[in-house]
MARNUDREN-669801 format. One line per field, with one value per residue (C-alpha): x, y, z negated. Coordinates in steps of 0.25 Angstrom, whole numbers. Each point is the difference from the previous one (the first is absolute). Layout:
BEGIN
east	X | ...
north	Y | ...
up	Z | ...
This chain:
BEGIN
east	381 | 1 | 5 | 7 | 3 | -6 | 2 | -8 | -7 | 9 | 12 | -4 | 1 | -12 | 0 | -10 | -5 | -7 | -8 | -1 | 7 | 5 | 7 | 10 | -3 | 13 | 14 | 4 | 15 | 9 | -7 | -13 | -12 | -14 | -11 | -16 | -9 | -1 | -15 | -5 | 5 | -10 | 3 | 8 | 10 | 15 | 14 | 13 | 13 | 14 | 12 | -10 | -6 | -13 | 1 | -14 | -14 | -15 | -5 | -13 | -8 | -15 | 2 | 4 | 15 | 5 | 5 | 2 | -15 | -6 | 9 | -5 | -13 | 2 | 4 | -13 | -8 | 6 | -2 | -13 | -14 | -1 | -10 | -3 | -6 | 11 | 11 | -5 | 0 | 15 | 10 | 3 | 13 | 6 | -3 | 18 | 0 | -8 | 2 | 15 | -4 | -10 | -3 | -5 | -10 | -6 | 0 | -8 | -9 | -4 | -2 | -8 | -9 | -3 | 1 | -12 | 2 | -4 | -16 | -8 | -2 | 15 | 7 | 14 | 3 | 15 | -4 | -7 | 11 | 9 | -10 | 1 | 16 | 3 | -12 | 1 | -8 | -12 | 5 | -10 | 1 | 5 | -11 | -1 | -1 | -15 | 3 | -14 | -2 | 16 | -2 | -13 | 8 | 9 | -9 | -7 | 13 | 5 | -14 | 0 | 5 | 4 | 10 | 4 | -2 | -3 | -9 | 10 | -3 | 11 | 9 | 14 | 5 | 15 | 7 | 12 | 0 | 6 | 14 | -3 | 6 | 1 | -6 | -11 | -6 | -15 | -4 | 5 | -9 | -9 | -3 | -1 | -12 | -8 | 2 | 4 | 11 | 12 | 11 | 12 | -4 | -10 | -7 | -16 | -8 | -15 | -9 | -15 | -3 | 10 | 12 | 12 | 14 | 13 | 10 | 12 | 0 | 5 | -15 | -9 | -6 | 0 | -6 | -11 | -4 | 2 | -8 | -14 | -11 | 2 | 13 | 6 | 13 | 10 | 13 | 14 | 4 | -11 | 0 | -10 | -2 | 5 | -6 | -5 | -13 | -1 | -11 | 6 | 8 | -5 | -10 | -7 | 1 | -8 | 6 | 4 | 1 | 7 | 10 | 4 | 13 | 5 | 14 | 9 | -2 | 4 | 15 | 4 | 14 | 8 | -9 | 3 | -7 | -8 | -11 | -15 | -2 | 13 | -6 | 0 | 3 | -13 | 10 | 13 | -2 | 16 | 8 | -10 | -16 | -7 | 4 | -2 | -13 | -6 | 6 | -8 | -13 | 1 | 2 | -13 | -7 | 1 | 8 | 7 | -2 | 7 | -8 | 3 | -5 | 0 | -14 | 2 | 7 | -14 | -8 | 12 | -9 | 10 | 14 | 13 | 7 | 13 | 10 | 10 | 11 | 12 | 13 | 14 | 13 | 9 | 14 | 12 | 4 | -10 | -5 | 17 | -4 | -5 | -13 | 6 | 11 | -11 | -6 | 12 | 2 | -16 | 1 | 14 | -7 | -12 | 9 | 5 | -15 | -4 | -10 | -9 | -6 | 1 | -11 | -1 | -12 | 6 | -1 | 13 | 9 | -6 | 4 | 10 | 2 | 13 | 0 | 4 | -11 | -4 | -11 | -6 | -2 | -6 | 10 | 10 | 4 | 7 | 6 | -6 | 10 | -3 | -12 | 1 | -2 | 6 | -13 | -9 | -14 | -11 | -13 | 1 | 1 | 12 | 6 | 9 | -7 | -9 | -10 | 7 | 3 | 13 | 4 | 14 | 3 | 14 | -3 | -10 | -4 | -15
north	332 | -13 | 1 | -8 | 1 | -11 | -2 | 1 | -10 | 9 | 0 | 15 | 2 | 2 | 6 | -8 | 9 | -6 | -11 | 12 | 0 | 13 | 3 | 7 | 14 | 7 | 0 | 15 | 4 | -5 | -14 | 5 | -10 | 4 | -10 | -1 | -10 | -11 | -4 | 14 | 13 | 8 | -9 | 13 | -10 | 4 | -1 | 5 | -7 | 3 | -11 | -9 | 4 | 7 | 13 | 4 | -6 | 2 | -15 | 5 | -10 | 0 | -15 | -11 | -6 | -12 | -9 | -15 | -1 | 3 | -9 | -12 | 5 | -3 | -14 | -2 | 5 | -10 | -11 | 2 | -2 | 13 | 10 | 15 | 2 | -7 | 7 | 14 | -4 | -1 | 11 | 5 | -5 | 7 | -8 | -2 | -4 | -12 | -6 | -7 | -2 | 4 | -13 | -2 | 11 | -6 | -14 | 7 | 7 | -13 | -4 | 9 | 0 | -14 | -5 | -6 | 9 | 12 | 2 | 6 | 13 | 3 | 12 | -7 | 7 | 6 | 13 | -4 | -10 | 11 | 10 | -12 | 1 | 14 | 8 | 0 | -8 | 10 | 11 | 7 | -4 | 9 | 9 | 4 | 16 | 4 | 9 | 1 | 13 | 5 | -6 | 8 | 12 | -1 | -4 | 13 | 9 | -7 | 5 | 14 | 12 | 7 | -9 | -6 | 7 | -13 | -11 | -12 | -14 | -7 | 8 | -9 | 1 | -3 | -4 | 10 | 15 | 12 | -4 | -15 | -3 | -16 | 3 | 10 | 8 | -1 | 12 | -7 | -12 | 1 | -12 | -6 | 9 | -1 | -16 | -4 | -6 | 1 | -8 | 7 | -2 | 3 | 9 | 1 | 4 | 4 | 2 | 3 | -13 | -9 | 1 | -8 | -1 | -7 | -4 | -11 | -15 | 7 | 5 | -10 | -4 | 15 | 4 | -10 | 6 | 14 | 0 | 2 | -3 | 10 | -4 | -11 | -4 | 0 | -7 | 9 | -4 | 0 | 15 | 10 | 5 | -11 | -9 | -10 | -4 | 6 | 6 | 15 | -1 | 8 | -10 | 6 | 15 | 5 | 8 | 12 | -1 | 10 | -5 | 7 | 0 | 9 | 5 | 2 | -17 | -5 | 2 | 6 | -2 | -1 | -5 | -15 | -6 | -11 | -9 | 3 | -15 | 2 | -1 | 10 | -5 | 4 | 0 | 7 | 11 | 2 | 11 | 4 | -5 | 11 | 0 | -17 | 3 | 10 | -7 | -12 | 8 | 8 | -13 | -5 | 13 | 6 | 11 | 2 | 11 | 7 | 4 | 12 | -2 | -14 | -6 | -8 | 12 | 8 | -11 | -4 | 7 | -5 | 3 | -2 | 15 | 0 | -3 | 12 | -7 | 8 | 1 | 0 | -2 | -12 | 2 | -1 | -14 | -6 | 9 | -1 | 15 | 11 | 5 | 13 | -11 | -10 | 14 | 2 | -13 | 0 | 13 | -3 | -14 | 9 | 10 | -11 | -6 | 14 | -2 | 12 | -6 | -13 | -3 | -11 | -7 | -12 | 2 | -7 | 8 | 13 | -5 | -11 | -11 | -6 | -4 | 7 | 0 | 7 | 11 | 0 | 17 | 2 | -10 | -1 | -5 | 6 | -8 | 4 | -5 | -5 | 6 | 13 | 11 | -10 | 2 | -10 | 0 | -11 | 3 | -13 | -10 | -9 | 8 | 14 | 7 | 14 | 4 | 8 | 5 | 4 | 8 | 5 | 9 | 7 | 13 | -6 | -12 | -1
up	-500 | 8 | 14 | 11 | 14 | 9 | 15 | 11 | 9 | 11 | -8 | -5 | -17 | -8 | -15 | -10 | -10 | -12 | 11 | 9 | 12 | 9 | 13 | 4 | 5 | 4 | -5 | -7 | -4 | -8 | 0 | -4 | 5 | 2 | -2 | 0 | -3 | 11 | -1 | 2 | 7 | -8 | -13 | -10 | -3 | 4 | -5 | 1 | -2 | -1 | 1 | -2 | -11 | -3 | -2 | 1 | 4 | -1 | -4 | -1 | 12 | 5 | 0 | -10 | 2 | 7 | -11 | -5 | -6 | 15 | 7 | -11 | 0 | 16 | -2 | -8 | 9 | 13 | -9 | -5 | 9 | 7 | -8 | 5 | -11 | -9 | 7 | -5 | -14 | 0 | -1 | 14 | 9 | 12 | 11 | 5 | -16 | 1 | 14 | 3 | 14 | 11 | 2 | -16 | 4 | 10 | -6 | -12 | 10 | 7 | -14 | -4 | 11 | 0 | -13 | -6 | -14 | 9 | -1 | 12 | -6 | -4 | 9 | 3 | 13 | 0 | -3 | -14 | -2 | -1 | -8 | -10 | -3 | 2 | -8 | -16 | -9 | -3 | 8 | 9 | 15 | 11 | 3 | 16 | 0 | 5 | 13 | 6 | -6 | 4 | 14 | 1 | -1 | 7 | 12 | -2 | 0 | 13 | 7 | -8 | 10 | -11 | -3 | 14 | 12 | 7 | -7 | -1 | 3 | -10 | -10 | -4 | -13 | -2 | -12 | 1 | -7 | 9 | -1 | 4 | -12 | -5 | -14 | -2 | -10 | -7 | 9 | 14 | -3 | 9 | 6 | -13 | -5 | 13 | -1 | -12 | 4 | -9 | 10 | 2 | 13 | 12 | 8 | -1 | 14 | -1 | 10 | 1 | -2 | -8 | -7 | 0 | -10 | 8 | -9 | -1 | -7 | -12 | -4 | 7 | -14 | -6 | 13 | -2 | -13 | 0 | 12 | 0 | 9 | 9 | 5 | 9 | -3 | 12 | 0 | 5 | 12 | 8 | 6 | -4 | 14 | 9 | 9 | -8 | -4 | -15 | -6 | 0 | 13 | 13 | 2 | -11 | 3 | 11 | 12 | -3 | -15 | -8 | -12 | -10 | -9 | -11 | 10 | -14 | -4 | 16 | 5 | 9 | 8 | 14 | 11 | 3 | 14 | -7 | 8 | -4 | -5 | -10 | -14 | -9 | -13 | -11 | -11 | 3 | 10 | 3 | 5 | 11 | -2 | 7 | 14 | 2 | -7 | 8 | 13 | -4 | -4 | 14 | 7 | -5 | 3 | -14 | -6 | -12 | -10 | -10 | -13 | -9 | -11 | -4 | -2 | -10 | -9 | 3 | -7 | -11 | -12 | -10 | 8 | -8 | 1 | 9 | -10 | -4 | -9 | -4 | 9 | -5 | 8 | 3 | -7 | 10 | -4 | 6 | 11 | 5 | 8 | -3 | 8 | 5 | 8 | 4 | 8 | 4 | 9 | 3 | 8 | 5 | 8 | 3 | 8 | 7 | 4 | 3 | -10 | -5 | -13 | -9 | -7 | -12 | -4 | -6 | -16 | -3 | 11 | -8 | -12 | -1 | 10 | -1 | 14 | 14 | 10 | 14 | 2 | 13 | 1 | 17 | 8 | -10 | -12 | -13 | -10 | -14 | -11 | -15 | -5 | 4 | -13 | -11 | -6 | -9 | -4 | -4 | 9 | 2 | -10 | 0 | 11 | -3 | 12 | 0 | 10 | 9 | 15 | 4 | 14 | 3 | 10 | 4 | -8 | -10 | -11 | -4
């Protein structure tokens, strides 16, 4: 297997796979290194070394590699009159591959806009430009998902007084599971079946009227094709619900709206004073999203919701089950305590807060986390130590969690 380690335009390391290229994930123990493919987060490729040196991986990629014939495919292309058409014909680049510099880009796009080769009818606008060097000679192009018939739906249920008790003027679908957890199972993917959005990341809002996808730099492109028509693509940042003129922001709402969200998939934390034109980021909730989000809808004379069940489950014919993957235990010499100590210290710091409960939601503090951290439980907080049971499980792929819930009281473990 041909491997080598590269570094980083930040000064990180990267691992190069057979022209495949992955990232670093997370160190584990005894200099065990988890990696995934750096293109895509939903790309199945991963690997795992140890000192160094593979000690397994799944090369198998939804993309071709990055390798020597795309970068010389690349100088052919910048030398040769620039060709749309041409472009596709050759085999496909990663665009990092095949441009040294920013500056070679832009040089080429001049280019390429007015350069007399280029015939009136050719599409050479950024967009096809990089359609051209990243889709496969004959493979079938990216094909938005058609949402009209979903959206309809939904529109229904958030009208329907069977299911709502109040007809709602926008429903929010977050990109998080219940545990707000960083990956997610099929079952949890809700906002990419309503939108077709497959992004690691983002938060669709619909209304009565119009839908709209934020998301980050990173899927700008993805974005544009997965989306279909029905959708207006938003870019993170710009505030869901603040001041500013956007096409989904109070302007838009009229007084007294009712907004609906599903309570498992927003956070909830300590209250923090935050000003009503604060943004609210659209793509990563953080410890406490509810309480700024209702302050701001309130503000603007609307209210906040929370909807049991989720709309989007109700209309989810084809919903993945809730995964239910065997659980074993985590031998001593990794886990450095056994769980019966870790209780011990929990409830000896919850005497002292005068706590009553602990509850855990955190997938990895059920299981595993190697990593000290504070529960907030009423005004206090409790430290919960490593992953609390020592236990494993792959509900998750690529990560050794279980779906869980975990409350500890001074008399009780449930």
């Amino acid at each position: 297997m041909d491997y080598q380690y590269v570094t980083t335009q930040r000064g990180g390391t990267a691992l190069i796979i057979n022209g495949h290229r992955y990232n670093k994930v997370r160190d584990g123990r005894e200099g065990t290194i988890y990696w995934r493919c750096a293109k895509d987060r939903h790309c199945p490729g991963r690997a795992v070394t140890w000192n160094n040196r593979i000690k397994k991986v799944n090369n198998l990629h939804n993309h071709p590699p990055r390798n020597s014939a795309a970068a010389a495919a690349a100088t052919r292309r910048f030398n040769a009159p620039p060709d749309c058409e041409a472009l596709r014909q050759e085999d496909p680049p990663i665009l990092e591959n095949l441009v040294p510099s920013l500056a070679v880009l832009k040089a080429f796009m001049c280019q390429t806009w007015v350069s007399p080769y280029s015939k009136p009818q050719d599409d050479c606008t950024l967009h096809s430009f990089y359609l051209s060097l990243t889709t496969p000679p004959g493979a079938a192009p990216i094909m938005a998902k058609n949402t009209t018939s979903l959206l309809s739906k939904l529109r229904l249920l958030m009208k329907n007084s069977s299911v709502v008790k109040d007809s709602l003027e926008a429903y929010i679908i977050p990109s998080c599971d219940a545990h707000q957890s960083e990956y997610i199972a099929a079952t949890d993917e809700r906002r990419a079946f309503i939108s077709g959005f497959t992004g690691s990341a983002g938060t669709a809002v619909v209304t009565s009227s119009q839908a709209a996808l934020w998301t980050d730099g990173r899927y700008y492109l993805q974005a544009q094709q997965q989306l279909d028509q029905n959708w207006m693509l938003m870019k993170d940042g710009r505030s869901i619900l603040s001041n500013r003129k956007c096409q989904l922001g109070l302007n838009v709402l009229p007084h007294g709206s009712r907004v609906g969200v599903d309570p498992y998939l927003i956070s909830h934390g300590k209250l923090v004073h935050q000003s009503v034109c604060q943004p609210v980021s659209a793509t990563t909730w953080g410890t406490d999203a509810w309480r700024p989000l209702q302050t701001r809808l309130e503000a603007g004379g609307h209210s906040l919701l929370a909807i049991r069940p989720n709309l989007v489950d109700l209309l989810w014919e084809e919903k993945p089950p809730l995964p239910s993957t065997p659980v074993f235990p985590q031998p001593l010499k990794y886990t450095g305590k056994i769980w019966q100590a870790k209780l011990y210290e929990v409830r000896k710091e919850m005497k002292k807060k005068q706590a009553q409960a602990l509850v855990i939601t955190a997938l990895d503090e059920v299981a595993c986390k190697s990593l000290p951290n504070l529960h907030s439980v009423g005004s206090c907080h409790v430290w919960c130590g490593p992953g609390f049971l020592n236990l494993r499980g792959s509900d998750i792929p690529f990560n050794p969690v279980f779906f869980s819930y975990l409350i500890i009281t001074p008399s009780s473990v449930q």
